[in-house]
N, C-alpha and C positions, 0 to 999 in steps of 0.2 A: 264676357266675350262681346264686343259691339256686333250690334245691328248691321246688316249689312243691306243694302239698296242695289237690285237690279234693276235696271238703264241700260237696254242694247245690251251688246257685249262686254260692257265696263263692270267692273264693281267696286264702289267706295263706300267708306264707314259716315255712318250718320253723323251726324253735331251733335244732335238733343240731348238733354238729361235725362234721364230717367227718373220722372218725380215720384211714383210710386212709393218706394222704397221709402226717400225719404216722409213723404206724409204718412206712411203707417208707425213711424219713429214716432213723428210728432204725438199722433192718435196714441200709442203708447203711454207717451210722457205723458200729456195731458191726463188719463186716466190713473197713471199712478198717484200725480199728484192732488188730483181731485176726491184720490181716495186716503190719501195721506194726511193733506191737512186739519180735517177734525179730529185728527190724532195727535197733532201737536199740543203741547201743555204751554199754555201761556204763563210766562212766571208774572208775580204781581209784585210791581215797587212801592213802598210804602213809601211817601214823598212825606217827609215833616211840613209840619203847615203851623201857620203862625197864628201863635196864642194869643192871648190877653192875660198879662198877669195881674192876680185880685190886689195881689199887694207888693208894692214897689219894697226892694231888700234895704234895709236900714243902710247897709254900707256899700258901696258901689262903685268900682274903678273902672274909667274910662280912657280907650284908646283910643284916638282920632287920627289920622291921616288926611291932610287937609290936601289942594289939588296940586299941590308942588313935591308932595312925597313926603312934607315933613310930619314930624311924630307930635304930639301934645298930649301930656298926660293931663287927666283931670278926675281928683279923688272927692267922691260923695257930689257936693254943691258949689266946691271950691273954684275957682277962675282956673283953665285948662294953662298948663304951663308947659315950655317945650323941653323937647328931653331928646338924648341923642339913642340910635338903635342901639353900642354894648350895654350900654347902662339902663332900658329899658326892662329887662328879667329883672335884674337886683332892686331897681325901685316899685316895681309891680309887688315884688315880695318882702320888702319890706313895709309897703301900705296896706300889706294884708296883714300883717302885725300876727302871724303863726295860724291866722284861721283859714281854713283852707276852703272854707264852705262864700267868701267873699267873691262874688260874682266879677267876673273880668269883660268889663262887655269892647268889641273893636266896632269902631263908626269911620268908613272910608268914601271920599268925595267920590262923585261917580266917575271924574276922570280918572282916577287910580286904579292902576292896574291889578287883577285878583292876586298876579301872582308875589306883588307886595304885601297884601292881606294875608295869604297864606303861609310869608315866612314872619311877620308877625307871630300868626297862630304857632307853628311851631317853635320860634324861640320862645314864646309863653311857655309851649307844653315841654320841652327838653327842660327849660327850669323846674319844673313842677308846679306848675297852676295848674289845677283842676277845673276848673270852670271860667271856658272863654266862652263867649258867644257874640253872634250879628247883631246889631240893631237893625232894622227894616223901617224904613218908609211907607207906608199904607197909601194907598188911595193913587198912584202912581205906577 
């Protein structure tokens, strides 16, 4: 019910808000939540962090994506040659000659976009490669 103001003979409702009410809300909240938070469980990410490996794998196939989007494959030491993306699976698995344990590594220029890299990884993986991985740049 508003407030009403007598003035002479008149009577009219006030403007004001009634802040009350609302700061005992806040005061409320506040407390709940001051009692809540140490209750929260923080979950923890394990973020993979990059290794050093002691010994480079005798056989080694590389994917590259240079800044134009085009593919190069390059097997062990051999000069990187370009390859088209269907034919990409079938020569990854046939340079792995039935071993499945031969490391797939992908190397993409920084202007390339991730989500090129990604279907990369997944045509590797719906072929059945087992083993793709990033190369990383250090020190940048």
């Amino acid at each position: 019910m508003p407030a009403v103001a007598h003035r002479g003979s008149r009577r009219r409702a006030m403007n004001e808000i009634n802040m009350v009410p609302f700061i005992d809300v806040m005061l409320v909240l506040l407390i709940i939540f001051m009692v809540s938070a140490p209750l929260i469980t923080v979950g923890v990410v394990d973020v993979p962090s990059v290794g050093k490996a002691k010994v480079r794998p005798a056989h080694v196939i590389e994917v590259s994506l240079d800044a134009q989007s085009r593919l190069l494959l390059k097997l062990d030491r051999e000069e990187a040659r370009p390859i088209d993306r269907p034919q990409l699976a079938r020569a990854v698995l046939a340079a792995q000659a039935g071993s499945a344990d031969t490391p797939v590594i992908i190397s993409a220029d920084r202007q390339v976009r991730y989500e090129e890299v990604v279907r990369i990884m997944d045509t590797l993986q719906r072929a059945g490669v087992q083993r793709v991985g990033l190369t990383v740049k250090q020190g940048q």
